[in-house]
C-alpha positions as a printed Julia matrix, in Angstrom:
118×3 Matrix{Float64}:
  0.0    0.0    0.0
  1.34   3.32  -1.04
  1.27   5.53   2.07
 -1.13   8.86   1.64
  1.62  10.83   3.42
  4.21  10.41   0.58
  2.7   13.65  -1.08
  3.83  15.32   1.64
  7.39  14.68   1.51
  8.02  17.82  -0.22
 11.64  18.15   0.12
 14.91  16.3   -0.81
 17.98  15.44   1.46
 20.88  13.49   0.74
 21.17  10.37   3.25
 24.28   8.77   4.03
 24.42   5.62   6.83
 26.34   5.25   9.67
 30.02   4.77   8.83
 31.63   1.13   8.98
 34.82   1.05  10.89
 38.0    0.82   7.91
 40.18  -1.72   9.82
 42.65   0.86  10.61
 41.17   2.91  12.92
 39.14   5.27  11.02
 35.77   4.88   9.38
 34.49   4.52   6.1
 30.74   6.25   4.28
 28.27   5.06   2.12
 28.02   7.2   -0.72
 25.15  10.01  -0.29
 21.72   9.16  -1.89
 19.14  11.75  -2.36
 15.52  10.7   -0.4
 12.19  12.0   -0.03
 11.68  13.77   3.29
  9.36  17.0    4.95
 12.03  18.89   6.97
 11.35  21.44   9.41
 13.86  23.52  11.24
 12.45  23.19  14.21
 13.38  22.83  17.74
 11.89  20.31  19.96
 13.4   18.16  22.7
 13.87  14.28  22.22
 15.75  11.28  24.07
 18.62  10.2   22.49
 19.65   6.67  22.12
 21.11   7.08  25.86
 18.03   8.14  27.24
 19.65  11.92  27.66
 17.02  14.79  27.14
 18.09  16.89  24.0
 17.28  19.69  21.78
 16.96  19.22  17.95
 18.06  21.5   15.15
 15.51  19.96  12.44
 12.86  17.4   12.3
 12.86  15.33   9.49
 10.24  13.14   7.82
 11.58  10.63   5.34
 10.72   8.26   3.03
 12.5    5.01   4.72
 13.98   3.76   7.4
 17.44   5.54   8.26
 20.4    4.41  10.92
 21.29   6.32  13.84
 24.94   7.97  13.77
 24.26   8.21   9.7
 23.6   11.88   7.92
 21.14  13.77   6.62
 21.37  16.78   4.81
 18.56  19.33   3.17
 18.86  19.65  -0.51
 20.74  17.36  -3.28
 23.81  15.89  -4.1
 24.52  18.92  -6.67
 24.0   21.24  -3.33
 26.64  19.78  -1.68
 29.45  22.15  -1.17
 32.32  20.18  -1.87
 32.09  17.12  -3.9
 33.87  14.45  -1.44
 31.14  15.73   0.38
 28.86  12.66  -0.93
 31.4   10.38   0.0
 31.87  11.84   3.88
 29.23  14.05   5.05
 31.39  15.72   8.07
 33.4   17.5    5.72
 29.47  19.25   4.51
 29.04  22.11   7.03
 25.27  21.69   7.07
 25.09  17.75   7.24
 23.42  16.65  10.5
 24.0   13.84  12.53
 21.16  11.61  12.74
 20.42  12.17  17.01
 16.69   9.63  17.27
 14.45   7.79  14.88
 11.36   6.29  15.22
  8.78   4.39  13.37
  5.12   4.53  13.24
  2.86   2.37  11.98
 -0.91   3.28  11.06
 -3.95   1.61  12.05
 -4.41  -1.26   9.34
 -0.29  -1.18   9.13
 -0.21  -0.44   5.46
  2.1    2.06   5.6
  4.71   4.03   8.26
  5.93   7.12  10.0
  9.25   8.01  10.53
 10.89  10.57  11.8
 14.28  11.86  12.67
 15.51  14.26  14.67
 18.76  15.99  14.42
């Protein structure tokens, strides 16, 4: 079932996952892929994955499921500021850790929520 909410998704951001460690002690990206999301610069407090109380910079809809410690970042892979950008999003100034996710299903289960904050 196609969920109603994907109109909404107005906006695109460029996703990368949580790094994998190299084997010598550094880590290594996915490359960046553009995704469907609704983001909102918004502030609005949220547990992290430690159970701490923070403060987000953005809340972010989006169109799948997305890993905590990956990136998100609002606009496309031609936005990016640097190109080795899409291959390591903390060298993008306005890349955004990814803080809490969560998952929602509807009623019948059809379709989900998700949001992220960062």
């Amino acid at each position: 079932m196609t969920n109603l909410n994907d109109r909404n998704l107005i906006h695109t951001a460029v996703y990368w996952a949580a790094p994998t460690p190299d084997g010598y002690g550094g880590y290594t990206w996915t490359q960046g892929v553009e995704i469907d999301c609704r983001w909102s610069r918004k502030m609005e407090r949220y547990l992290d994955s430690r159970g701490e109380e923070k403060i987000s910079r953005a809340i972010v809809r989006v169109d799948r499921e997305v890993a905590l410690g990956g990136y998100l970042f609002l606009g496309d892979l031609d936005d990016l500021s640097d190109s080795s950008a899409a291959d390591d999003p903390t060298i993008e100034a306005e890349a955004y850790p990814i803080q809490a996710f969560t998952k929602i299903a509807n009623l019948s289960g059809g379709w989900y929520s998700r949001k992220v904050w960062l």
